[in-house]
N, C-alpha and C positions, 0 to 999 in steps of 0.2 A: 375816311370811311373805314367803319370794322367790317370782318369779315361775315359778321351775321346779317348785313343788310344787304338783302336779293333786290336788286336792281329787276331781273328779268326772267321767269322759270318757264316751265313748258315741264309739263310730268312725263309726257312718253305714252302713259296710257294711262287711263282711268278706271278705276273700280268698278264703278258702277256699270259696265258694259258685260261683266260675270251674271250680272240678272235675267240678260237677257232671252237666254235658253231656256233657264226654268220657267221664266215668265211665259212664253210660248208655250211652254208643255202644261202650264196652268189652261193658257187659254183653250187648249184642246182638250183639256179633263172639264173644264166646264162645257163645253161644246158639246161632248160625248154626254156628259149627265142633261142636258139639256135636249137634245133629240132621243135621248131614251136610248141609245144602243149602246152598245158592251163596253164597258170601261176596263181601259188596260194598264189597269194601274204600277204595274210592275214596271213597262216596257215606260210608261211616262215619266217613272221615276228615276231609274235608271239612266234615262237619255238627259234629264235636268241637272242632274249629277254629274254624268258624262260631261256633256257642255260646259257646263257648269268649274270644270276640271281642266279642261282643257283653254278655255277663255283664262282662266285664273294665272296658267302658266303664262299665255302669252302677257297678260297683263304686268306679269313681273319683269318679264326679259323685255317688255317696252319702256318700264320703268325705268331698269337698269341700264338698257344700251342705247335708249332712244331720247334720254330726257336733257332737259337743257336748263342752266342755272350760271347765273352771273350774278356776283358780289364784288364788294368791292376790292376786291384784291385776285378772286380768280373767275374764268369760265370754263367751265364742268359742261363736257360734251358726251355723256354717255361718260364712260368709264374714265377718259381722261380728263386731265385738272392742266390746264395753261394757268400762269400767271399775268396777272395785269400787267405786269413790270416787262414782262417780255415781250410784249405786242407792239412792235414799231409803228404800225400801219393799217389801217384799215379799206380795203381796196372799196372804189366805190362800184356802185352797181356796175351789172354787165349791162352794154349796150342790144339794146333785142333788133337795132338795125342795121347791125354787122353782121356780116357772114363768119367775120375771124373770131375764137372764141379769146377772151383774157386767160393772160399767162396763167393768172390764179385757178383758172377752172381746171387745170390737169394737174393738181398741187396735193398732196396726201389731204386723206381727211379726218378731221379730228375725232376721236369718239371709238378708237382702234378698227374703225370699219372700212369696208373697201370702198365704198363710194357715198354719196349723201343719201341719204334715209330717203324712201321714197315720200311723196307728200311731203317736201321739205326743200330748201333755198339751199343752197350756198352764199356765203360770204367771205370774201377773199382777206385772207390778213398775210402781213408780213412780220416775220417777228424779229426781233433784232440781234438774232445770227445771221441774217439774211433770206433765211427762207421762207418760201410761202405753205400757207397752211388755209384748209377751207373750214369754216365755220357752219353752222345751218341751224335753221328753224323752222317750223310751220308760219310760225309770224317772224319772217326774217327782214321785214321793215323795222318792227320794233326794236328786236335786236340787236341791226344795226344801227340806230339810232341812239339805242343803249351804251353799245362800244361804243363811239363816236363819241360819244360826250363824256366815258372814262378815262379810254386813252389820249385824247387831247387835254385834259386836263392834267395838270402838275400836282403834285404834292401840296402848294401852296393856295393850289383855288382856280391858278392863272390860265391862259389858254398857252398851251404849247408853239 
């Protein structure tokens, strides 16, 4: 596999969610021209823009620290990049009928952040220095499914 073929992405945040504000402040400037009373055009503007600005930022810094990408050769957790070739293991799900949690869930997490993204899974890998690292997604079935069939595969095609 080359490095251009995304196996599995997740963007972090979506553009389209910057509409939202202004799009609100439409619906009230139509509302106000519709029952006839004073249109504030300034303050409607303004706060679409505002929104508008502040939705924008977070959409970038969700982009960057929240997004999720696997290729064939690496997975890109937020800002950090694992190699494929380094991932001994992939732990499997946590049991939800245990009271004890898996080793893997108190293991750093990937993506320089302090804990897993909120709205988002962990997934348990070991990498082949020994230690464990957590992975995560919004769709962390897929993902894991994704891994699982990279890193048991060989170079040759074979199952490991």
């Amino acid at each position: 596999m080359t490095d251009a073929t995304t196996l599995f992405a997740e963007p972090g945040a979506r553009w389209h969610v910057v509409s939202y504000g202004p799009a609100l402040c439409l619906g009230i400037l139509l509302l106000e021209l519709v029952t006839g009373s004073s249109v504030h055009w300034f303050a409607l503007v303004f706060c679409a823009g505002l929104i508008a600005g502040f939705v924008a930022l977070q959409v970038v810094a969700g982009r960057r620290h929240v997004s999720v990408e696997l290729t064939g050769t690496t997975l890109r957790e937020g800002t950090e990049s694992v190699l494929l070739s380094s991932i001994a293991e992939v732990f499997p799900e946590r049991d939800d009928d245990t009271w004890n949690d898996a080793e893997w869930e108190s293991a750093r997490v990937l993506g320089e952040l302090t804990g897993v993204p909120r709205r988002r899974t962990g997934i348990g890998l070991r990498l082949t220095d020994g230690t464990s690292v957590q992975a995560w997604a919004k769709d962390h079935k897929a993902l894991r499914a994704a891994l699982t069939q990279v890193v048991y595969r060989s170079e040759d095609g074979a199952d490991r």
